[in-house]
C-alpha positions in Angstrom: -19.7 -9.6 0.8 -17.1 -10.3 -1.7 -13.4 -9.6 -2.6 -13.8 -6.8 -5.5 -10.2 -5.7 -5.7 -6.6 -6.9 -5.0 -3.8 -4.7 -5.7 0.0 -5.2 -5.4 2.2 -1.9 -5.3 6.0 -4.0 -6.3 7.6 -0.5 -5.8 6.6 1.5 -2.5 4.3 4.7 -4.0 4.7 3.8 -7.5 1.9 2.9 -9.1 -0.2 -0.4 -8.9 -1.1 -3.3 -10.4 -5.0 -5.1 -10.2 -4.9 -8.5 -10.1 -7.5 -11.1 -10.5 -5.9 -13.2 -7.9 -2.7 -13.5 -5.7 -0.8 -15.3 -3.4 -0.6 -14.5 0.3 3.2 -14.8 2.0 5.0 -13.9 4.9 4.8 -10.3 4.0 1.6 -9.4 2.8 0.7 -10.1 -0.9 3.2 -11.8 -3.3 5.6 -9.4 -4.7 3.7 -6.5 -3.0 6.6 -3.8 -2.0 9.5 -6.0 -2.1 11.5 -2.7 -4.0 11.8 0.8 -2.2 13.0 3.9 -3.8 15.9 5.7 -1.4 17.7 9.1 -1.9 21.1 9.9 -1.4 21.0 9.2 1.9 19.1 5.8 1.8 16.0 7.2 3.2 13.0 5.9 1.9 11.1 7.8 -0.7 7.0 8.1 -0.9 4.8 10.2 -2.7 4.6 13.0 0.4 7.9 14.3 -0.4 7.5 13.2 -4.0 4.4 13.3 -5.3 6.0 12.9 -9.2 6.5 9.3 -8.0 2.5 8.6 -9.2 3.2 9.6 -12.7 5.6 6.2 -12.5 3.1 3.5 -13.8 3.7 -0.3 -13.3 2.8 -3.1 -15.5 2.8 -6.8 -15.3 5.7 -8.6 -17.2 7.4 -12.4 -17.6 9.2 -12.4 -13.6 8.6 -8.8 -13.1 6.9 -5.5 -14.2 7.6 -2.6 -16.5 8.1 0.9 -15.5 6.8 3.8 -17.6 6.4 7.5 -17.5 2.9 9.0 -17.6 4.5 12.2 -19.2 7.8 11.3 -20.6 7.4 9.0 -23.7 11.2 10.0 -24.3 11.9 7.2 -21.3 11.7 4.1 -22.8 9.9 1.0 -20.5 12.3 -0.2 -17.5 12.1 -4.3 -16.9 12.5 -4.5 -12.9 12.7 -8.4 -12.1 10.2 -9.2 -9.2 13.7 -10.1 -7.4 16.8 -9.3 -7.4 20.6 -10.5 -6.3 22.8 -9.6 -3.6 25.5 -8.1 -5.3 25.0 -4.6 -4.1 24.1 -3.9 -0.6 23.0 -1.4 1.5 20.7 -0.2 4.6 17.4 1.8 4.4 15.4 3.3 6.7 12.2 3.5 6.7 9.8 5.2 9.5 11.8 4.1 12.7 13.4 0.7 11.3 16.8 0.4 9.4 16.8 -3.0 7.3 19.7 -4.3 4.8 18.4 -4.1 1.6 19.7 -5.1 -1.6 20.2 -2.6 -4.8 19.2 -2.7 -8.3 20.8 -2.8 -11.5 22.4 0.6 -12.2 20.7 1.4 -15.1 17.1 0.9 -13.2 18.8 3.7 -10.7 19.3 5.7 -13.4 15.7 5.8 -15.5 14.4 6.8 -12.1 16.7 9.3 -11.1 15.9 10.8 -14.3 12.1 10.6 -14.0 11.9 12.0 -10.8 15.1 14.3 -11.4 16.4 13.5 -8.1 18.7 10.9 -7.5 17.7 8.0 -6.0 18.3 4.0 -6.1 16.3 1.3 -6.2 16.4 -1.2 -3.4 15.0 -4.7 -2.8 13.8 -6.8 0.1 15.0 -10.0 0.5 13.2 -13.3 2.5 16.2 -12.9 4.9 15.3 -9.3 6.1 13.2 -9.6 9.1 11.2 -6.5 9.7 8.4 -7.1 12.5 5.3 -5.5 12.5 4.6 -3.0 15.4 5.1 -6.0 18.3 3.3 -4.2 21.4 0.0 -4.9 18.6 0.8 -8.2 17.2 2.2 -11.2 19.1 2.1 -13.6 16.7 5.5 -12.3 15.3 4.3 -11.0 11.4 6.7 -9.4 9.5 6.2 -6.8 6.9 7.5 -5.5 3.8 8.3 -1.8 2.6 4.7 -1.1 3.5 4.7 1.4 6.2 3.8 -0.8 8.9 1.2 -3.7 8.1 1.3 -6.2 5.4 -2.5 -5.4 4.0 -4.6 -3.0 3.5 -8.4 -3.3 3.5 -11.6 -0.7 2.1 -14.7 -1.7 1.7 -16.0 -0.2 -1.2 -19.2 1.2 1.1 -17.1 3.2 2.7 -15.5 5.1 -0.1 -18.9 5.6 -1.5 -19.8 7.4 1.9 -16.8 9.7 1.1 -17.7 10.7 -2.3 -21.3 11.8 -1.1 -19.5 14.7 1.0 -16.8 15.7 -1.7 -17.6 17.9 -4.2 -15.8 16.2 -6.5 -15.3 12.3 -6.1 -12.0 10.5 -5.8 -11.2 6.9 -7.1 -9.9 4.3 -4.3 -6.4 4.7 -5.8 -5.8 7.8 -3.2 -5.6 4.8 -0.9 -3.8 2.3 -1.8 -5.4 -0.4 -0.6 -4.6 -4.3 -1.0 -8.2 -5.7 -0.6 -11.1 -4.1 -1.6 -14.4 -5.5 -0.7 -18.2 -5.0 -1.7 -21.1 -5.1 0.5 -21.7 -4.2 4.2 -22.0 -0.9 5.3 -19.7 1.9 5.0 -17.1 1.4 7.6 -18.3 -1.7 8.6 -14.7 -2.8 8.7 -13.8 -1.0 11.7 -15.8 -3.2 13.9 -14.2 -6.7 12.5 -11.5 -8.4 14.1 -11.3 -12.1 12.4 -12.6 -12.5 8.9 -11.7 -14.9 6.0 -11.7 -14.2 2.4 -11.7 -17.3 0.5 -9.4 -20.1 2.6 -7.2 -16.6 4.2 -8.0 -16.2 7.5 -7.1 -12.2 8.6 -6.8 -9.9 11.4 -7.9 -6.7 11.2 -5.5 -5.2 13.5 -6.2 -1.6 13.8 -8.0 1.2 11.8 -5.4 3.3 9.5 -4.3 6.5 9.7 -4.4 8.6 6.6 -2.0 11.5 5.8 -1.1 14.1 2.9 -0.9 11.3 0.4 -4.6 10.9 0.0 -4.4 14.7 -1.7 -2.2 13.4 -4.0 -4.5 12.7 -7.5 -2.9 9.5 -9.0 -3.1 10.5 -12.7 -1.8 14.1 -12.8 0.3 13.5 -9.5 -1.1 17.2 -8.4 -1.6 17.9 -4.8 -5.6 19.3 -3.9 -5.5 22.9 -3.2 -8.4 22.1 -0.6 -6.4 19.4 1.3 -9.5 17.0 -0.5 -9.7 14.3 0.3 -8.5 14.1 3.6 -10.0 17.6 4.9 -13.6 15.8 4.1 -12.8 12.8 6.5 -11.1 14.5 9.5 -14.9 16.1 9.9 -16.3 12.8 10.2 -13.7 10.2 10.7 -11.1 11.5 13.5 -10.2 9.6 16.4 -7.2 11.7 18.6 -5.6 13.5 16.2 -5.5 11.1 13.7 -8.1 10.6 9.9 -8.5 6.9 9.6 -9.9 5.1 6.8 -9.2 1.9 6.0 -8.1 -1.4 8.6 -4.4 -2.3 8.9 -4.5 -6.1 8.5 -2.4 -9.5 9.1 -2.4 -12.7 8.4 -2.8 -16.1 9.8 -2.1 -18.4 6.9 -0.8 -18.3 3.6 -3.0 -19.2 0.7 -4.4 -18.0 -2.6 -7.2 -15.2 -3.2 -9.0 -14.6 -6.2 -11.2 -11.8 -6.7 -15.4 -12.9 -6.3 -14.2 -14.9 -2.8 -16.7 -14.6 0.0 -15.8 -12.3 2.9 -17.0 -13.6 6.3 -17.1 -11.9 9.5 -15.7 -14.6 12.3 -15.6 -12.4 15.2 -15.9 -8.3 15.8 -13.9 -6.0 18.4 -14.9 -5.4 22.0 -14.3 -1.9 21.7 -13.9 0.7 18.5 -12.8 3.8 19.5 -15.2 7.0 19.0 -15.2 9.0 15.8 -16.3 12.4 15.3 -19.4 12.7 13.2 
């Protein structure tokens, strides 16, 4: 098995950015979901309220990445720096955590606000935010970014080619948003791994993750599925309580570098996996 894909997302459910290798920090992937959009009342923004939000494409620059519209070629790019300075605060929350965030320039708030015609601000994480990873699973004290609750995100390519057999039309692995993409193995093979290393990383895969409306949500045309597709496909076949998982929630245990064609290796599996409906 090898590392096919990394992806880093610098703004939470904009879109992405492949890369053919990255560094691993503190938070998950360098630069991966540092920035958060918020509305007016600095709630955090994703593409289940907002699904316009994929129509916001996201390219590498020098120190940063450029913004662009998929349907508006009247909006110029937007530079957003990779980082940003404290000179205008704020809270967010996000899911049950409030963290102090720091805001973007004024004219970044408003190119998005226009995009999305909503207003909204742009919102950065700093290295002195310290927002934990769900502590009841995870001792060893990770932290997180804006993800929604764990720094990576890992698919095994298998797996998504098991979904597309059962959809009548298939769907790319950008539904997903993963950070680490693998080849080989069988589909869902991940759920039974617990350590693993890709190249000199060592991981944990913590628990399986549950999917929700996003997954409808086609990344070009940022139109929902009618059918609920692809997430009514894999609550037939990949429920466990009331929750569709796909995909293994992920930390850390060192920093270092991964570059796409690293070896995956299994170091130890889970005692238990819980049941899915076939």
């Amino acid at each position: 098995m090898i590392l096919q894909d990394l992806y880093i997302y610098p703004i939470k459910s904009l879109g992405g950015i492949r890369l053919t290798e990255s560094e691993t920090a503190a938070r998950g992937l360098r630069h991966d979901r540092r920035w958060v959009l918020v509305d007016a009342h600095n709630q955090f923004m994703t593409q289940r309220q907002t699904p316009a939000m994929a129509l916001l494409r996201v390219a590498p620059a020098y120190n940063g990445f450029l913004l662009t519209h998929a349907q508006r070629p009247d909006l110029l790019p937007l530079y957003i720096p990779f980082e940003t300075t404290p000179e205008r605060t704020l809270f967010v929350t996000i899911w049950d955590d409030m963290v102090f965030g720091w805001r973007g320039s004024r004219e970044a708030d408003e190119w998005l606000s226009n995009a999305l015609g909503l207003t909204c601000k742009l919102v950065f994480m700093s290295d002195m935010v310290r927002r934990d990873v769900e502590p009841e699973l995870n001792p060893e004290g990770q932290l997180v970014s804006f993800a929604d609750g764990y720094p990576f995100l890992l698919i095994g390519q298998s797996s998504l080619n098991d979904l597309n057999t059962r959809l009548a039309e298939p769907v790319s692995m950008d539904r997903f948003r993963p950070n680490l993409v693998f080849s080989g193995g069988p589909a869902f093979g991940e759920d039974t791994w617990e350590q693993f290393r890709i190249g000199n990383v060592t991981f944990r895969a913590v628990r399986s993750c549950g999917r929700c409306v996003m997954t409808t949500v086609d990344q070009q045309t940022a139109q929902k599925s009618p059918a609920g597709e692809p997430l009514r496909t894999l609550a037939s076949y990949r429920t466990v309580g009331r929750k569709v998982m796909f995909g293994q929630n992920v930390t850390s245990a060192n920093q270092g570098l991964l570059r796409v064609g690293d070896a995956v290796e299994i170091l130890s599996v889970k005692a238990e996996v819980g049941e899915l409906v076939k």
